[in-house]
N, C-alpha and C positions, 0 to 999 in steps of 0.2 A: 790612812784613807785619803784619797786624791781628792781636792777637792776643786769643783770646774771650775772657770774662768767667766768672769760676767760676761753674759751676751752686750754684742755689742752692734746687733743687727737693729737696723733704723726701718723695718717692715713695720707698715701703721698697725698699730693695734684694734681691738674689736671696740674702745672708747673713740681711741680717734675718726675710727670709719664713723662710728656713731654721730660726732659733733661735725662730722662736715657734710655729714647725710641728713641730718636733720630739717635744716631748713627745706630741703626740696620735700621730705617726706609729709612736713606741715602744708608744704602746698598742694599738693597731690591731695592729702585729707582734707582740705577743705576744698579744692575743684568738686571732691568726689561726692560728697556731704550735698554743696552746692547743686550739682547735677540731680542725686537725690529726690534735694526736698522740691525743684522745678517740677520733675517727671510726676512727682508726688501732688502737686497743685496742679498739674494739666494731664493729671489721669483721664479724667471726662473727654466727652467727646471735642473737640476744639473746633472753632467755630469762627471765623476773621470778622474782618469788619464788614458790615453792608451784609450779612448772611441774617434771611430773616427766621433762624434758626437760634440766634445767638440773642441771647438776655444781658449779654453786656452792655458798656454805655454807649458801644460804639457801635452795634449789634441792632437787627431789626424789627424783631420779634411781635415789638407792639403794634407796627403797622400795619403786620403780617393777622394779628389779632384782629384789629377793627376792619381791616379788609373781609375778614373772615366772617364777620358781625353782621358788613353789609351785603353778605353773597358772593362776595367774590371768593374764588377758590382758586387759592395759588400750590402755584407747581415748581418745586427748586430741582434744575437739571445743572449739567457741567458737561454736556458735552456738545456740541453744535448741531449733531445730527437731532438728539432729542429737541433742543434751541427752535431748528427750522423745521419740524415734525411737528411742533405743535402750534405754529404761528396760523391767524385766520383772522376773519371781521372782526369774531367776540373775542381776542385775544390782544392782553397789552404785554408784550415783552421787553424787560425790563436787562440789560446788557450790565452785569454791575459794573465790571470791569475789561471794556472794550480796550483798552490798548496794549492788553495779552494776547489780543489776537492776530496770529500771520495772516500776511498780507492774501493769501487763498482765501484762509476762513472771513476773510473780510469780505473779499467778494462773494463766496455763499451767502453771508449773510445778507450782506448788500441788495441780490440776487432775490433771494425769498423773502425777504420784509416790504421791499419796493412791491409786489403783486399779491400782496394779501389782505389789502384793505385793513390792517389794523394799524397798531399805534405800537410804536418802538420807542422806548425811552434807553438814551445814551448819557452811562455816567462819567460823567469828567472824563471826554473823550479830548485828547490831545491831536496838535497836529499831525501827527504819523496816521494817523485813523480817518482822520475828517476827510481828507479826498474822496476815498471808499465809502466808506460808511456815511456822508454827508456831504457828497460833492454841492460847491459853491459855497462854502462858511469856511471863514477863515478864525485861527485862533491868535488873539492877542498875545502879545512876549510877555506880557506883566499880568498876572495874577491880580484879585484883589484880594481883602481879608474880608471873612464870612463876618458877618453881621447882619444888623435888620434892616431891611431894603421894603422900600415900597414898589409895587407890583407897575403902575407907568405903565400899562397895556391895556389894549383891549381882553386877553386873552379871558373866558369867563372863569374855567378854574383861580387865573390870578387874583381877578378882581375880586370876585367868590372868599376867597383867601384872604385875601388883605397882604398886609405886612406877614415879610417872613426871610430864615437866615438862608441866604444867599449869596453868592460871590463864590472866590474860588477864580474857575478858568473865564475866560469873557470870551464871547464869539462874535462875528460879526458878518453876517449875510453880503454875499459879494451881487452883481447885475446879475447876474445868472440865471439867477433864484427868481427874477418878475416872472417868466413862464409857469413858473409855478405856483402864482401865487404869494401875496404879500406877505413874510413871515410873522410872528407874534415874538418881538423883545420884549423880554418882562425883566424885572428887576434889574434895571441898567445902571452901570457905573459908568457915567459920563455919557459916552454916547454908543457903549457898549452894551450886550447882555450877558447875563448869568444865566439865564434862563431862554431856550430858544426852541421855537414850535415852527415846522417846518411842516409844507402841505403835502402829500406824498399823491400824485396825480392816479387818479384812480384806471382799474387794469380796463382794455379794452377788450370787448366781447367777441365773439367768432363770425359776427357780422360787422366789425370792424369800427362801429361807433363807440365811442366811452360811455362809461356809467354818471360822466358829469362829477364833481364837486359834492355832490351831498354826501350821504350817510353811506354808501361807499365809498368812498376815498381815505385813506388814511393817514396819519403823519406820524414825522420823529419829531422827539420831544432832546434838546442836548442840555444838561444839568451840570453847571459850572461847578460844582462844590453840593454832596450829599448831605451836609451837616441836619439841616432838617429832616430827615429820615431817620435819623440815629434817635435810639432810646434814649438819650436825655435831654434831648431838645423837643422831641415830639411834640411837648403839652406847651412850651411856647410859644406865644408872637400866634401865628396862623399856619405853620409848620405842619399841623396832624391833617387842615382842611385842605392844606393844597397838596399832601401825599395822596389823600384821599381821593382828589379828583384826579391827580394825574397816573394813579395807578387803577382807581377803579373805574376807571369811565366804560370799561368792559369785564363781562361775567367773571372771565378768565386771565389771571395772570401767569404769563410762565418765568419767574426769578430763575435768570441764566447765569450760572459762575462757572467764567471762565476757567479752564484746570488746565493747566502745561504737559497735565498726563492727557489729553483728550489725544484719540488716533488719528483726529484730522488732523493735530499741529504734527504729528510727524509723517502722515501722507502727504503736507504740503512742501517737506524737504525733496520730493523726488522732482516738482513744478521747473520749470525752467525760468518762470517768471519771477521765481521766488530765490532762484542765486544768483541775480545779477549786481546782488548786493557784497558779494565774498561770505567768507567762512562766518566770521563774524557778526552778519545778518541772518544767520540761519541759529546762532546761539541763543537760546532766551534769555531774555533781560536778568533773572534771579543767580542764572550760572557764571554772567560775568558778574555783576556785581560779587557775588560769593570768593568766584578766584582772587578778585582787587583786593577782597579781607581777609583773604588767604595770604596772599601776598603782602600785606600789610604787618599782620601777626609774625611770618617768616622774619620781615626787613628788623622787626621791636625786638625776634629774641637772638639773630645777630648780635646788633647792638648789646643787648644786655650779655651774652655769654662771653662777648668781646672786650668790654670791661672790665678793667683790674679789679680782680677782690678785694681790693686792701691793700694795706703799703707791706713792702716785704721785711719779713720775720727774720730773724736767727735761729738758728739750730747749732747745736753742738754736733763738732765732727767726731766720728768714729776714733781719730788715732787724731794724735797728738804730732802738730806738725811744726818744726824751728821755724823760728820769725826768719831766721836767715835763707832757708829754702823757699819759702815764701818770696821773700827778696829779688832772691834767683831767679827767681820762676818769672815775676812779674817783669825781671828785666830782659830775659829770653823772650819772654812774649813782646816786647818794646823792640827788641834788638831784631826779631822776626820782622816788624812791621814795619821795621826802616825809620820807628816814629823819635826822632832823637826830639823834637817839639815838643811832645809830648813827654819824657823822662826827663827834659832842660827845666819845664814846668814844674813837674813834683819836687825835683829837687830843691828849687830854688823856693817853689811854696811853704815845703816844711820847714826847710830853713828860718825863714822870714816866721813863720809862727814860733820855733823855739827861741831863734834869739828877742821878741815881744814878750815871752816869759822870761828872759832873763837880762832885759831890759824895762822892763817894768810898762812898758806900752799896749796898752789896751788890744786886743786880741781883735776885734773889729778893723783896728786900724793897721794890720798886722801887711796889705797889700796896696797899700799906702805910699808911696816916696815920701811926701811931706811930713810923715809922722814917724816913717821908720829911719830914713836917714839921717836925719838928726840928730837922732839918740844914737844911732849906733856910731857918728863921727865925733859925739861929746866923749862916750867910752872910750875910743880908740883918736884920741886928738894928732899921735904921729904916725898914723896909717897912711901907707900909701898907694893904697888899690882905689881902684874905679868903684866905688862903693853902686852907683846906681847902674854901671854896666853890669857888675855881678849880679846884683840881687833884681833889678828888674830888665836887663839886656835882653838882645835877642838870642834866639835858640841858637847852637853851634850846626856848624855844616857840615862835620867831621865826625867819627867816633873818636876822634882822639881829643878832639876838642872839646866835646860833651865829657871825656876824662880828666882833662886839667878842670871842668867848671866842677867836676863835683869834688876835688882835690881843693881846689880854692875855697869853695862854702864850706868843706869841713875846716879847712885851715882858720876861716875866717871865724866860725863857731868856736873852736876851743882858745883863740886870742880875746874873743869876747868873756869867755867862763876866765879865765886867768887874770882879766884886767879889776 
């Protein structure tokens, strides 16, 4: 009976695939786990911040509640059409997040809150917005931090209120604005507001006189920083009395959440008004940021799959190969490359290391002249070779040259083992 010959195939095995699959298959299980138990916790309906739908801390719910308590009955829309459909005298419209809006939907809005005699409150509108939305208020570069602020106005809700957390964006009323009416800065950092009440000149009638300043005329309200609206600051400071007045001062409120799904922001792509800014200007703010963390994640796992695993391993070769073909091989590959510097090198290195083992010199010091030459002229006292041109000279510029030097190191090693 024949019996086979051991394999001698190096095909990884079903261990090996195993131990170098493993770590990703751990990551995978816990992305997946991960993912999971999130979708698991945000089963329910989701709800952001400033939605007065949401009971979180960040969420509006309560104010949405005592509005509710004192008659007023609010309305939460997300699309502008609904926004400007419902705006009037007894309506306060509250913009949570104006600076989602393209520069169209800003003029609508603009457009129908200026002739409606009510009262617009703008949240933490930044400069991209305020031309439109609030022509003559300019916004300060520096932020402040929310805290408690006294009110420093006439404004009555303010006073009404007292102390309450404010800060955030600061605005600041330019000349412009005296036609209209002196504005109300409340809660000022320095000589800034947080807080800013603008007159909205009330609409002229078909007989061409205004309705005057009273109880027709409307105004926007700009809100530097919402933090007083949020469900856990409500019940501090004077926070619940001055949401109260400045969203209930009318029967009706319409709570407007901006949504990047709305069909105005992509009927405003066709505007021409609205591409004079390039491709770029017409991207909403959450798609670039998104690619940037796209791009980000891309650049980190570069970098990591680019990275050596680990220092390199041995393996056992299949067949069994002479030191001497070895030899050969390495010095065909030298002799291909023209590199005689480099085969002048090895030579003279190992050299220098074997005769340190049999000169009893420290192996450290084995590329050394001052340590190796003097032991090997003690062993060999009537040598008459160039001991530091051989052993540390320069490369030869010949193949033939490069053959007397490794003739001479070998010469030179078996005088040393003989002495």
């Amino acid at each position: 009976m024949t019996t086979a010959p051991p394999s001698t195939s190096i095909s990884p095995t079903t261990r090996d695939i195993w131990t170098r699959t493993r770590g990703l298959f751990l990551v995978a299980s816990l992305v997946l786990l991960a993912g999971i138990v999130l979708a698991a916790l945000q089963s329910g309906t989701p709800h952001g911040t400033l939605d007065p739908r949401s009971a979180d801390p960040t969420g509006t719910r309560a104010v949405a509640e005592l509005l509710k308590q004192r008659g007023v009955s609010t309305h939460v829309v997300t699309t502008l059409a609904e926004a400007t459909s419902a705006t009037g005298r007894d309506t306060t419209l509250l913009v949570a997040s104006p600076n989602l809006l393209t520069p169209s939907q800003q003029r609508r809005l603009h457009q129908t809150t200026s002739s409606s005699s009510g009262r617009t409150v703008l949240a933490a509108p930044t400069g991209t917005v305020l031309p439109t939305l609030a022509p003559g208020v300019r916004v300060e570069a520096q932020p402040a931090p929310v805290t408690t602020r006294e009110p420093r106005c006439s404004l009555p809700a303010a006073t009404t209120a007292g102390p309450a957390d404010l800060g955030g964006l600061l605005y600041s009323p330019t000349s412009s604005l005296s036609s209209s009416g002196r504005p109300d800065a409340c809660y000022p950092v320095e000589t800034h507001a947080s807080l800013l009440r603008l007159l909205t000149p009330a609409p002229t009638n078909s007989s061409g006189s205004g309705s005057g300043s009273g109880s027709g005329s409307g105004d926007t309200v700009l809100i530097g920083a919402t933090d007083f609206l949020h469900n856990e600051r409500l019940g501090q400071q004077g926070n619940a009395s001055l949401a109260l007045q400045l969203l209930g001062s009318r029967p009706n409120l319409t709570w407007y959440l901006p949504s990047l799904s709305d069909p105005s922001a992509a009927d405003s792509q066709g505007s021409t008004d609205d591409t004079t800014g390039g491709f770029l200007s017409q991207v909403p703010p959450g798609w670039i940021w998104g690619t940037a963390q796209l791009a980000f994640a891309a650049l980190l796992a570069a970098l990591w799959r680019a990275r050596r695993l680990g220092p390199l391993v041995t393996e056992h070769l299949p067949v069994a190969i002479r030191a001497s073909e070895t030899t050969e091989g390495r010095a065909r590959l030298y002799r291909k490359a023209n590199a005689r510097d480099r085969a002048a090198s090895v030579l003279r290195s190992a050299t220098r290391a074997r005769l340190c083992s049999l000169l009893g010199v420290p192996t450290a010091h084995a590329h050394t002249p001052a340590s190796l030459l003097p032991a090997v002229s003690a062993r060999l006292p009537h040598s008459d070779r160039d001991l530091d041109s051989l052993l540390f000279g320069p490369a030869p510029s010949q193949d033939a040259g490069l053959i007397r030097l490794a003739d001479e190191l070998d010469a030179l090693e078996r005088e040393v083992r003989a002495s």
